[in-house]
C-alpha angles and dihedrals in degrees: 000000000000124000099254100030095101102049084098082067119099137198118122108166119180100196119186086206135002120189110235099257084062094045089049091044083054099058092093125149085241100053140045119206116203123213125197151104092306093058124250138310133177133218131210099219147185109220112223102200108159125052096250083068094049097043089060101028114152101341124141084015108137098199144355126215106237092237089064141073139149129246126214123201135190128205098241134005106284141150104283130193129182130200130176110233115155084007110133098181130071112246146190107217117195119198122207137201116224085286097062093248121142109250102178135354135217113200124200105000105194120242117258093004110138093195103126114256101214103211091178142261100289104036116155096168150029129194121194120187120151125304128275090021101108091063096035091062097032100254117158141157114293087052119128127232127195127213136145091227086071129089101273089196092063102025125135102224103006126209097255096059 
């Protein structure tokens, strides 16, 4: 699949608990679920996983269904930073350490801006949804993501759990 064919897709959930048979159901290559004070919530996404994808990411993309994101991953923790350049969308990227956990949050980058967006030095993974969705649910640093592209030995909140 390409990395932007399933942004049609919908499914946002926001849950204010999941048994673990539903939060295990939910660790699929195609959706993030987010743990954290505000409760949980849950992404369609497109996985960008080689650099061709994030380098591309959502650029040239006109809107985005709230329900939907992309998630980049690097091969390994480094230092990450975003711009915007060709995208047309505002959008909240969250930045996460090897465990999945949510180091550090930009909210509302501003389309076609080329101002570097630092997401700090051991970054593993980026979530972009729309802007202005991370405050609107609740969602801050400290929150848990879980993903199966991410290190299940170290994880936060692993799959199996």
């Amino acid at each position: 699949m390409s990395a932007r064919a399933g942004l049609a897709r919908a499914g946002l959930v926001v849950l204010g608990l999941a048994s673990a048979g539903m939060a295990q159901a939910a660790c699929r290559e195609d959706s993030v679920t987010l743990r954290g004070e505000f409760g949980m919530a849950r992404f369609r996404v497109d996985v960008a996983d080689d650099a061709a994808e994030r380098s591309r990411g959502l650029m040239f993309v006109k809107e985005m269904p709230a329900s939907t994101g992309m998630l980049f991953v690097y091969p390994k923790a480094q230092p990450a930073s975003f711009w915007m350049r060709n995208t047309l969308i505002p959008l909240d990227m969250l930045f996460m350490d090897a465990t999945g956990t949510v180091t550090r949050i930009h909210e509302n980058a501003v389309p076609l801006d080329e101002t570097p967006i630092p997401g700090g030095d051991e970054v593993l993974a980026v979530l972009e949804i729309n802007g202005g969705m991370a405050a609107a649910m609740g969602i801050e640093a400290g929150a848990q993501l879980r993903h199966p592209a991410l290190p299940q030995d170290i994880a936060a909140w692993p799959c199996a759990e």
